[in-house]
C-alpha positions as CSV (number, residue, x, y, z in Angstrom):
1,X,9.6,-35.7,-25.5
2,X,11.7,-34.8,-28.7
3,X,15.0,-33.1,-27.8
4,X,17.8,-31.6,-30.0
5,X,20.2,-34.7,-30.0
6,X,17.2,-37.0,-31.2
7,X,16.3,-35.1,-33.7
8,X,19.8,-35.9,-35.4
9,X,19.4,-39.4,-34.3
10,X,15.5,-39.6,-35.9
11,X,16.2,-38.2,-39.3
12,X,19.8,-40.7,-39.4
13,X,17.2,-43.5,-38.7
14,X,14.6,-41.9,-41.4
15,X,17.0,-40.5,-44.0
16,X,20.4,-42.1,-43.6
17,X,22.1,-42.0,-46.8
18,X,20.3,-38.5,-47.0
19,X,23.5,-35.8,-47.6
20,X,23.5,-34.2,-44.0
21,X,27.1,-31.6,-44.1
22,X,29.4,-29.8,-46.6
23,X,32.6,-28.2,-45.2
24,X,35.0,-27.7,-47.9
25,X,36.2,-30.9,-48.8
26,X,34.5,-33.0,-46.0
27,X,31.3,-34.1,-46.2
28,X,28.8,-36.2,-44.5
29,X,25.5,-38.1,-44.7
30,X,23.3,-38.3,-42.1
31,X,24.2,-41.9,-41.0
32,X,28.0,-40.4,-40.5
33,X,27.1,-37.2,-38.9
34,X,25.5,-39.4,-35.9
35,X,28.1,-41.4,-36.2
36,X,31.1,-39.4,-35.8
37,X,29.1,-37.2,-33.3
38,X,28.9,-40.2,-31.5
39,X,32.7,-41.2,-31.3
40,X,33.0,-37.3,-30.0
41,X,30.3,-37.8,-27.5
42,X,32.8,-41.2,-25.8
43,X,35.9,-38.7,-25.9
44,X,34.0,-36.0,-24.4
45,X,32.5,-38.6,-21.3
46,X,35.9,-39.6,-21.3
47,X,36.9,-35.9,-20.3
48,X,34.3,-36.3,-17.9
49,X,31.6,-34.0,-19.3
50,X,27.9,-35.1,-18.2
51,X,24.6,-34.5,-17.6
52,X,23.9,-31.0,-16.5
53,X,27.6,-29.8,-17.0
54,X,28.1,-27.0,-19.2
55,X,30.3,-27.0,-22.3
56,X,31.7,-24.0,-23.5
57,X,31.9,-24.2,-27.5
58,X,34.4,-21.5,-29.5
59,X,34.6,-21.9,-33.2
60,X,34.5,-20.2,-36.3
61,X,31.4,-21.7,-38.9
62,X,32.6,-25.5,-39.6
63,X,31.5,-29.2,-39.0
64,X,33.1,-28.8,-36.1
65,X,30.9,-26.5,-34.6
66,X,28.4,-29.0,-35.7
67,X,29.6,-32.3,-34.5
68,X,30.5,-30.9,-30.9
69,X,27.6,-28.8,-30.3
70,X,25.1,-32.4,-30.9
71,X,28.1,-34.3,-29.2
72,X,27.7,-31.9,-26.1
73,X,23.9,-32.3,-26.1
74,X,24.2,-36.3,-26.7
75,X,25.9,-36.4,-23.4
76,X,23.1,-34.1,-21.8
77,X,25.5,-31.6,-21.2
78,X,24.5,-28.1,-21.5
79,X,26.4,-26.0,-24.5
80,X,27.1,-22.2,-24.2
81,X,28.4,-21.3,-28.0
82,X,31.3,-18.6,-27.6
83,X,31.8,-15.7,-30.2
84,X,35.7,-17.1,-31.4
85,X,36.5,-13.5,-31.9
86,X,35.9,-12.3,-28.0
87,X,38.6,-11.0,-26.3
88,X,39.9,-12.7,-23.0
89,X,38.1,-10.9,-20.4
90,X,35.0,-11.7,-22.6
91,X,36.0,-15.4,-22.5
92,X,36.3,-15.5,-18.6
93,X,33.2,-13.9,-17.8
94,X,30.9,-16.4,-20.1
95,X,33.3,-19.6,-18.3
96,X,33.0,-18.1,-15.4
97,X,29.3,-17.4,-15.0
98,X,28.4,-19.9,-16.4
99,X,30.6,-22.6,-14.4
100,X,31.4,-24.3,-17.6
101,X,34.1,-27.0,-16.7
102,X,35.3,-27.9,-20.3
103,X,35.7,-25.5,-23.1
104,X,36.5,-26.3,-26.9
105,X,37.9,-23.4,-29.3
106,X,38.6,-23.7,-32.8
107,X,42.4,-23.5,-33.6
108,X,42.2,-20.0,-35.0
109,X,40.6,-18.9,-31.7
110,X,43.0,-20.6,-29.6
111,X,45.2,-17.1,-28.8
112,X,42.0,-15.9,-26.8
113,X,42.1,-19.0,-24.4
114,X,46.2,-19.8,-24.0
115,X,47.4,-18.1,-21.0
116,X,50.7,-16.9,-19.2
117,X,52.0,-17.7,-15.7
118,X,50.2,-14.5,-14.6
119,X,47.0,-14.6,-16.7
120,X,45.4,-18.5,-15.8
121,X,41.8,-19.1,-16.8
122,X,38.9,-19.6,-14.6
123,X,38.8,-22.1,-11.9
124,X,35.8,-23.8,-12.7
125,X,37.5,-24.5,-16.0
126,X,39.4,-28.5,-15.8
127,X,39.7,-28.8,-19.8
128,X,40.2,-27.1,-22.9
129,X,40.6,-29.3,-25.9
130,X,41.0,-27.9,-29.6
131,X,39.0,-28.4,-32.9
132,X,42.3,-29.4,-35.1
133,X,45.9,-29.1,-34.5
134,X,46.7,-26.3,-32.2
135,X,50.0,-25.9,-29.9
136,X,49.7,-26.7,-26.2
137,X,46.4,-28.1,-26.8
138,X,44.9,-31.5,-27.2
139,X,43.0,-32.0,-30.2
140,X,39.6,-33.5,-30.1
141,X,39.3,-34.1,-33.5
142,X,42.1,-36.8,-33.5
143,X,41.0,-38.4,-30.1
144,X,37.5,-39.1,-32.3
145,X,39.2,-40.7,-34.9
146,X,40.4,-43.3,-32.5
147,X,37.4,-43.7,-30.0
148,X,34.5,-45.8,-30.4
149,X,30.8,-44.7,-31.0
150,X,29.2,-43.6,-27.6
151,X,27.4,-47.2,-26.3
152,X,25.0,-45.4,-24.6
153,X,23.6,-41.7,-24.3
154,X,22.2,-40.4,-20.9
155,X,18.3,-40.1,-21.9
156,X,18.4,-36.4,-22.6
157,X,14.2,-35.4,-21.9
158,X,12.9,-32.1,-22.8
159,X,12.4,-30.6,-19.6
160,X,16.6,-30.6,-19.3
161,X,18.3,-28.1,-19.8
162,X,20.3,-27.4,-23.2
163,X,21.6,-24.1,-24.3
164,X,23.0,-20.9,-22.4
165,X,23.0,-18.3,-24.9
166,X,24.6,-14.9,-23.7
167,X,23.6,-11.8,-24.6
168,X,23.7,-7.9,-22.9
169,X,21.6,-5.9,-20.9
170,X,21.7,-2.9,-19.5
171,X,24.7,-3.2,-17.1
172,X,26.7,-4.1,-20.5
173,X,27.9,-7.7,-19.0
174,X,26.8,-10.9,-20.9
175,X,24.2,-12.4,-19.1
176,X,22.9,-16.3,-20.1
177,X,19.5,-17.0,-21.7
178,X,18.9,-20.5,-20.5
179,X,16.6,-22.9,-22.6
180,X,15.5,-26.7,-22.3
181,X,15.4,-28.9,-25.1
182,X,11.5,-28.4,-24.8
183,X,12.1,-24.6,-25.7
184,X,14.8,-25.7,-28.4
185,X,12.4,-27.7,-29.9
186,X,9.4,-25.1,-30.3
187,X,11.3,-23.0,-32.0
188,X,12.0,-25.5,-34.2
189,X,9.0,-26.3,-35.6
190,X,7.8,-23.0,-35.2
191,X,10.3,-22.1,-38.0
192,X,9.6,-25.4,-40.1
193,X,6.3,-24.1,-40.5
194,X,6.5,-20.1,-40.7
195,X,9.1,-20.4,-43.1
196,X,8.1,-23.4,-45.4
197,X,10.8,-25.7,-44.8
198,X,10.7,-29.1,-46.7
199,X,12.6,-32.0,-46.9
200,X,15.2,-32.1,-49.1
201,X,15.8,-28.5,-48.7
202,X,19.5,-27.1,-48.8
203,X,20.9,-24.7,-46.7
204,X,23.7,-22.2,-46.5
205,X,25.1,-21.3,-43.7
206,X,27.3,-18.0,-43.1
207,X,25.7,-16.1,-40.8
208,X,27.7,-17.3,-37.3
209,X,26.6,-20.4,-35.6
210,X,27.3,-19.2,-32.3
211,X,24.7,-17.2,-32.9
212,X,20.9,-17.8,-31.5
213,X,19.7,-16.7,-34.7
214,X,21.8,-19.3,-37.2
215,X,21.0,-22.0,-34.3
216,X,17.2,-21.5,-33.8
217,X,16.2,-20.0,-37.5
218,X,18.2,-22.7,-39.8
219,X,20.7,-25.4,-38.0
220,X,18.0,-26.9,-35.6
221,X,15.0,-27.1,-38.5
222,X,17.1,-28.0,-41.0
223,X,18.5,-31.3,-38.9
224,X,14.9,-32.4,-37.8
225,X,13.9,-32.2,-42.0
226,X,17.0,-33.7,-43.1
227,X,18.2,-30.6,-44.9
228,X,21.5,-30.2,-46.4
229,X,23.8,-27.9,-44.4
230,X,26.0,-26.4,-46.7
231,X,28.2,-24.2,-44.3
232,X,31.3,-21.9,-45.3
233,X,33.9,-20.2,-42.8
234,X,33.2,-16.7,-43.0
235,X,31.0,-14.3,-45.6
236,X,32.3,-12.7,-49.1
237,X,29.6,-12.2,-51.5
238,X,31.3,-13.8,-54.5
239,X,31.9,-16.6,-52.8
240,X,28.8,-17.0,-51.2
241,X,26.8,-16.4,-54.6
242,X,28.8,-19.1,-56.2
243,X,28.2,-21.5,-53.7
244,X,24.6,-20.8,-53.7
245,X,25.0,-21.8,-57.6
246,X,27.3,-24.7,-57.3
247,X,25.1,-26.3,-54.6
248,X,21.6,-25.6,-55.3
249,X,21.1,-24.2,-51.8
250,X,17.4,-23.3,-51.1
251,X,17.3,-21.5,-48.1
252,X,19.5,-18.3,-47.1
253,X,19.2,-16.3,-44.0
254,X,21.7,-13.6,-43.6
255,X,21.7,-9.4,-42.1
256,X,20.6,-6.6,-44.4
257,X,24.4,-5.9,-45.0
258,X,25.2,-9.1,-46.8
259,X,22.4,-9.2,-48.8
260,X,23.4,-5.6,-50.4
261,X,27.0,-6.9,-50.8
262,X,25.5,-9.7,-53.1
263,X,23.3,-7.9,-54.9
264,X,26.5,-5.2,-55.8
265,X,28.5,-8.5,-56.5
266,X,26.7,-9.7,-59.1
267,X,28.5,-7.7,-61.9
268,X,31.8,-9.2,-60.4
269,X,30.5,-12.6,-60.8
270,X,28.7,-12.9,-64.1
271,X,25.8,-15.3,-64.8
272,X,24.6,-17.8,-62.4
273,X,22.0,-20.3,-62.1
274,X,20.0,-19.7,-58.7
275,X,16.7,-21.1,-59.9
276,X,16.9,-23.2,-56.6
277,X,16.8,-20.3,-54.4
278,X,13.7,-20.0,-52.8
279,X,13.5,-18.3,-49.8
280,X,15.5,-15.2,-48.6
281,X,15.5,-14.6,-44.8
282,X,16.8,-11.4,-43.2
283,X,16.9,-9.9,-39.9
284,X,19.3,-8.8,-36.6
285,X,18.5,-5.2,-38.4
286,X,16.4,-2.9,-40.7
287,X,16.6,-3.7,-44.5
288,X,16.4,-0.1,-46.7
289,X,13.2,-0.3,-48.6
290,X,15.5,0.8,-51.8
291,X,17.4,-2.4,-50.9
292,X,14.2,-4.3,-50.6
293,X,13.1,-3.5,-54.7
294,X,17.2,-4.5,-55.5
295,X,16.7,-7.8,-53.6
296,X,13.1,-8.0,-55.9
297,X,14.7,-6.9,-59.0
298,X,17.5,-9.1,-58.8
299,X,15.8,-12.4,-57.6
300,X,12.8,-12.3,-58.6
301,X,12.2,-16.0,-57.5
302,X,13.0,-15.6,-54.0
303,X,10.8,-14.8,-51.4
304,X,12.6,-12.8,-48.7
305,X,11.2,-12.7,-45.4
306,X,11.9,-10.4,-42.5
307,X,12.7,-11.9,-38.8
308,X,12.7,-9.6,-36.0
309,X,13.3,-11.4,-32.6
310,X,15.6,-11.8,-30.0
311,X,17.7,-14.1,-27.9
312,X,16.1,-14.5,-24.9
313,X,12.5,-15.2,-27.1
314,X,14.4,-18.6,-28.5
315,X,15.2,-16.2,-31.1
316,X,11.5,-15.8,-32.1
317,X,9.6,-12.4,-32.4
318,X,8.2,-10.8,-35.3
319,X,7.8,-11.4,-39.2
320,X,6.3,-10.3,-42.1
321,X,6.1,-12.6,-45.2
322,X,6.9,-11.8,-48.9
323,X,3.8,-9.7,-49.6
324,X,4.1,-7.9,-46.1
325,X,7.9,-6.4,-47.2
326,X,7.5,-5.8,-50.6
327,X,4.3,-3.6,-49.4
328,X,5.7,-2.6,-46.0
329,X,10.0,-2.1,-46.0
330,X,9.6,0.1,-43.4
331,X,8.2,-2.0,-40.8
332,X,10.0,-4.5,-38.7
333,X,6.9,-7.2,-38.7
334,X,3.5,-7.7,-39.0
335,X,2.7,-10.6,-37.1
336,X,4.1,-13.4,-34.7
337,X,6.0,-16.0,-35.6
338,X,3.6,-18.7,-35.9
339,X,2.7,-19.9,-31.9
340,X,3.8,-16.5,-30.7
341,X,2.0,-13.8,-29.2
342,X,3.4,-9.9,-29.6
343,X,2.0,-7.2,-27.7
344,X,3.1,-3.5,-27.7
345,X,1.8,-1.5,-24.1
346,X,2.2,1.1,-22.3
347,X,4.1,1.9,-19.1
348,X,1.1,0.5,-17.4
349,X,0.9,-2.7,-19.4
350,X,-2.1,-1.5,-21.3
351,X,-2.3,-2.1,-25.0
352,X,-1.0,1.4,-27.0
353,X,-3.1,3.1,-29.5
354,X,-2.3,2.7,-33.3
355,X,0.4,5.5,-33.3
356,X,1.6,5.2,-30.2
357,X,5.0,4.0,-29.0
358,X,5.5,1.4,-26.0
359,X,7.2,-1.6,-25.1
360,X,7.3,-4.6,-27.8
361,X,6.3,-7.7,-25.3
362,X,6.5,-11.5,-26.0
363,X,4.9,-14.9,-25.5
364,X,5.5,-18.3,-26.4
365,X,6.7,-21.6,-25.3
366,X,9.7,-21.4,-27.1
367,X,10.7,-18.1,-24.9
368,X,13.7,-18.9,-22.0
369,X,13.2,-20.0,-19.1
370,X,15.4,-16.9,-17.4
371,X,18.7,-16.0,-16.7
372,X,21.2,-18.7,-15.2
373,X,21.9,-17.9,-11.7
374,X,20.4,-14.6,-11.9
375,X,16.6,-14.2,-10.6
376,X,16.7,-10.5,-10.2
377,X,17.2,-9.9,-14.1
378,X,14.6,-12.4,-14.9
379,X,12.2,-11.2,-13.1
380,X,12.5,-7.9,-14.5
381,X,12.4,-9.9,-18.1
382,X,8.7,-10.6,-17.7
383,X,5.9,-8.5,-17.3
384,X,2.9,-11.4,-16.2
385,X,4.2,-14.3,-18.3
386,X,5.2,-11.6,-21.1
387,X,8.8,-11.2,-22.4
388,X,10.0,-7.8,-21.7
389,X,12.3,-7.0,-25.0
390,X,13.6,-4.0,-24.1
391,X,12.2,-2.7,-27.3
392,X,10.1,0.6,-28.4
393,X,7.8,-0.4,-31.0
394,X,4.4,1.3,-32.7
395,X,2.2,-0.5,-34.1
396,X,-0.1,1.2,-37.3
397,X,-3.9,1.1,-38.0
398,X,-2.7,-1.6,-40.4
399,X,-1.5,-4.2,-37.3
400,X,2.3,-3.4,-38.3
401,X,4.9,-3.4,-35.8
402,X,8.0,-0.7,-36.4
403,X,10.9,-0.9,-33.5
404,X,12.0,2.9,-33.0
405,X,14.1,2.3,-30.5
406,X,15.8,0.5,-27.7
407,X,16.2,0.6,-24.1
408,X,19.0,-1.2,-23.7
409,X,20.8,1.3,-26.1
410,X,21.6,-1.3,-28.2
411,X,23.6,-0.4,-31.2
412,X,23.6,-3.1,-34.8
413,X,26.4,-3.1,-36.4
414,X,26.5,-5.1,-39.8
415,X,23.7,-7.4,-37.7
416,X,25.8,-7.3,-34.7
417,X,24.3,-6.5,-31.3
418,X,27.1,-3.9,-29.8
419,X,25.9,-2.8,-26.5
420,X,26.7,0.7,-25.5
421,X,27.1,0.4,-21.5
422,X,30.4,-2.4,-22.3
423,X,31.9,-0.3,-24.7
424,X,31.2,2.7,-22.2
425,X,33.3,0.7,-19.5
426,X,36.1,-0.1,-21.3
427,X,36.8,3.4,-22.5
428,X,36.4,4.8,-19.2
429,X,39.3,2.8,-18.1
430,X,41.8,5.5,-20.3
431,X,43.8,7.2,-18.3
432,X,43.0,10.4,-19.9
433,X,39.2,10.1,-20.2
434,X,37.1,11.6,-17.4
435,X,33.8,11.1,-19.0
436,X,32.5,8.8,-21.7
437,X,29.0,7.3,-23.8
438,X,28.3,5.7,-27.0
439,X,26.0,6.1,-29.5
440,X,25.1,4.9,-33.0
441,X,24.9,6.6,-36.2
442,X,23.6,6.0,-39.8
443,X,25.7,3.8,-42.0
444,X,24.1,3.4,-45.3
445,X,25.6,-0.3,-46.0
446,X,26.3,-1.7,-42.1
447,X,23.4,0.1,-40.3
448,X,24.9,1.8,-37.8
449,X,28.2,2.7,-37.2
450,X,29.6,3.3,-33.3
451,X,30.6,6.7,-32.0
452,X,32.3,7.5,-28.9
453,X,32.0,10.8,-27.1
454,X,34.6,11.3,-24.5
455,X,35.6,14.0,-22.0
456,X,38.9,14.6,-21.6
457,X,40.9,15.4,-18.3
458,X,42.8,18.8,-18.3
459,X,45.4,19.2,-21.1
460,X,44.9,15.4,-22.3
461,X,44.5,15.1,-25.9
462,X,43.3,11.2,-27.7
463,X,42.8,10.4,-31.4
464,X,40.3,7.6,-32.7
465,X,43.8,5.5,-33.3
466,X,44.6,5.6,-30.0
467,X,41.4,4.5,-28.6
468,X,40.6,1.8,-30.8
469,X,44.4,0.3,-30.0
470,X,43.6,1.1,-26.4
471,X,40.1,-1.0,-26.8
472,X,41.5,-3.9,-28.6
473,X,42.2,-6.6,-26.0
474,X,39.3,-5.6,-24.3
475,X,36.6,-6.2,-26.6
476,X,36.0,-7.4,-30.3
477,X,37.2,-5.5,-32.9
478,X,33.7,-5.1,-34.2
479,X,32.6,-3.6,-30.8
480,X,35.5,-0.8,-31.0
481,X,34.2,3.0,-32.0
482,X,34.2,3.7,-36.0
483,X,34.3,7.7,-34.9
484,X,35.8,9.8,-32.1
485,X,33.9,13.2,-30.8
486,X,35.6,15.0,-27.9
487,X,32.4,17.0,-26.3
488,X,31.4,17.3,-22.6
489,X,28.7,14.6,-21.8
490,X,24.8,16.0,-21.2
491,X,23.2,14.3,-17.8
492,X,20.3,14.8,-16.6
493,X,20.1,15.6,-12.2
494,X,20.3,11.9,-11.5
495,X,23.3,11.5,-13.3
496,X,22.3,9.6,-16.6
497,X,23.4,10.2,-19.5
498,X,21.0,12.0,-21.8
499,X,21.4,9.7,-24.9
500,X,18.8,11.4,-27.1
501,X,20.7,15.0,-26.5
502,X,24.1,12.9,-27.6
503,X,22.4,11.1,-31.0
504,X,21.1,14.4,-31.9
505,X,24.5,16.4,-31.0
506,X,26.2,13.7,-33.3
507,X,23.5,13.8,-36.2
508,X,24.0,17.5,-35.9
509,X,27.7,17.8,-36.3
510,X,27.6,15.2,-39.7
């Protein structure tokens, strides 16, 4: 059964000489890439990572990122990618849940993961090794250069398992998605074919690789057609439109928010040939219809495409093709991704009514097998084989899905999932806060921004400064509050907080 590691090793057989990677200045064909991912794989054995044990993985976008992740997954081992930007308590919680016994962090990331006498990292943890130079670390990258190509692999089969991928729920703590290489592989051919991949395509890749969306919707494809992966460390829309020029790159998927940043860039950066871009993919939030006719105007040769899924569904969900967004901006889909099955019901399970808002379900092959080592919150997950997504969706007389809002409270930020329940718990640790909630509001170029609404304890006074300094080594800067309100906190008898009362108490003071 195909598997994510011999889908490198079947296009370096088919395509070898075929460019594979561009970092910067390093570059690979597809014969190299399995090479050196091989001479990583023999260091990593040599750690004594194996079948079934889980590799934590920590890196900004590089070919590192790349070459560990299939060197992981060569071994059999099971890879949980790590947001390099999470905080330390964020970083225990993911090693520790998930039991991973070796973790690799890019250099940059390394201050998350070195520890003090009084601060060690979790047991289950024997090795930490860097990607590049980093002090008081060992540095995998040189190791490779030394080791010899991995003699043997340990007959990775579909039905093991490959990839935690964490996400939030409602109790605000990470919790692991956990897919085989079966899953990994339906979703991607289920994305060859929605999106109209080919051979010989060329992707860019900016959007985060630790991210179920970049690994599902473009790294995965791309390796089984022998695409070009064209990846750069972080997103400015100058650079990213130049490199799209400069490379002839294809295929871009990115959030609503970069996609607006390019389009105003375009002044800044003067004439450029993009004839070879042709597709646009967006998704992880809404696009603005009036973004949707810039996108049109400007690029009249793309077809942009909108994704609506979610981890735990491989990330597949919902989409709506060219014609469906230029007609329909407003929606969030119109159909399944090609082999899934979307249903929106009622608290009963029954199909809604055009009109009528329920609960946006899922089904396919390519959809998680549940949460690692925690049966209680998968079996809430499904609903009768059905993916549960937490989402409130209507569907029209027309068959198109709109989400309207979320159980989980989930707030997206710039495409960034921000979960209100952890940011809730960290700022109910202040000593002068007595009651506390978050909430999203409008932002016409990021989505949403994050508001928090504290109550303060008798005489206690707090400024946004203070709580976003106070937040900082808790959680990612991109989780911490944009806006501070000091109001008293509406709850119903039970004790929950009335979330709809809040939103509209913040819309009304703007």
């Amino acid at each position: 059964m195909p598997t994510i590691p011999g889908a490198l090793r079947s296009t370096a057989g088919r395509t070898p000489d075929a460019r594979a990677l561009i970092f910067g200045d390093r570059t690979y064909t597809y014969r190299e890439l399995d090479d050196v991912v091989d001479r990583w794989a023999s260091v990593l054995r040599g750690h004594g990572l194996g079948r079934g044990d889980r590799l934590a993985l920590m890196s900004t976008n590089s070919d590192f990122f790349v070459i560990a992740f299939y060197a992981a997954l060569r071994l059999g081992a099971i890879v949980i990618p790590v947001n390099p930007a999470s905080a330390p308590p964020e970083v225990d919680h993911v090693v520790e849940d998930s039991g991973a016994s070796l973790l690799l962090v890019a250099p940059t990331a390394a201050d998350n993961v070195r520890r003090g006498d009084d601060d060690s990292l979790p047991s289950c943890l024997r090795t930490v090794l860097s990607l590049g130079a980093a002090e008081g670390l060992d540095d995998l990258t040189a190791a490779a250069r030394e080791a010899s190509p991995l003699e043997d692999d340990d007959r990775v089969t579909g039905s093991d398992d490959a990839l935690i991928l964490y996400t939030s729920g409602t109790t605000g703590k990470p919790k692991g998605a956990l897919f085989d290489h079966h899953r990994a592989w339906c979703v991607t051919t289920t994305m060859i074919a929605t999106l109209g991949m080919r051979p010989g395509d060329r992707f860019l890749h900016v959007a985060p690789l630790y991210h179920a969306a970049e690994l599902g919707i473009m790294l995965l494809p791309g390796t089984l057609i022998g695409a070009t992966h064209v990846i750069l460390p972080a997103f400015d829309p100058a650079a990213v439109l130049r490199t799209m020029a400069e490379e002839r790159i294809t295929m871009f998927f990115g959030v609503p928010t970069m996609f607006q940043l390019m389009v105003r860039a375009l002044p800044a950066v003067g004439e450029l040939d993009l004839s070879a871009w042709r597709t646009g993919l967006f998704g992880a939030a809404p696009m603005p219809a009036a973004a949707v006719q810039q996108l049109v105007q400007a690029w009249p040769q793309v077809e942009f495409m909108q994704l609506c899924g979610q981890t735990e569904g491989g990330p597949t969900g919902i989409y709506s093709t060219h014609e469906q967004v230029v007609a329909r901006p407003d929606a969030s889909g119109r159909q399944g991704v090609l082999l899934t099955e979307a249903r929106v019901v009622d608290a009963q399970g029954r199909d809604v009514a055009p009109g009528e808002a329920g609960e946006l379900l899922l089904r396919a092959d390519s959809v998680m097998k549940g949460y690692w080592n925690n049966p209680a919150a998968t079996a809430a997950a499904f609903l009768d084989g059905w993916l549960r997504t937490g989402d409130i969706a209507t569907v029209d007389a027309d068959g198109y899905l709109t989400l309207v809002d979320r159980l989980k409270d989930l707030i997206i930020s710039g495409g960034r999932n921000v979960y209100s329940i952890e940011v809730e718990n960290v700022i109910a640790g202040h000593p002068d806060v007595v009651d506390a909630a978050v909430v999203a509001r409008p932002h016409p170029e990021y989505g949403e921004s994050i508001v928090a609404v504290v109550a303060l304890g008798e005489g206690a006074s707090l400024t946004l400064a203070e709580l976003r300094e106070y937040c900082r080594p808790f959680i990612s800067d991109y989780k911490i509050p944009h806006h501070l309100v000091v109001a008293p906190i509406p709850r119903n008898v039970s004790g929950k907080i009335l979330k709809h009362e809040l939103r509209d108490q913040v819309l009304a003071g703007d």
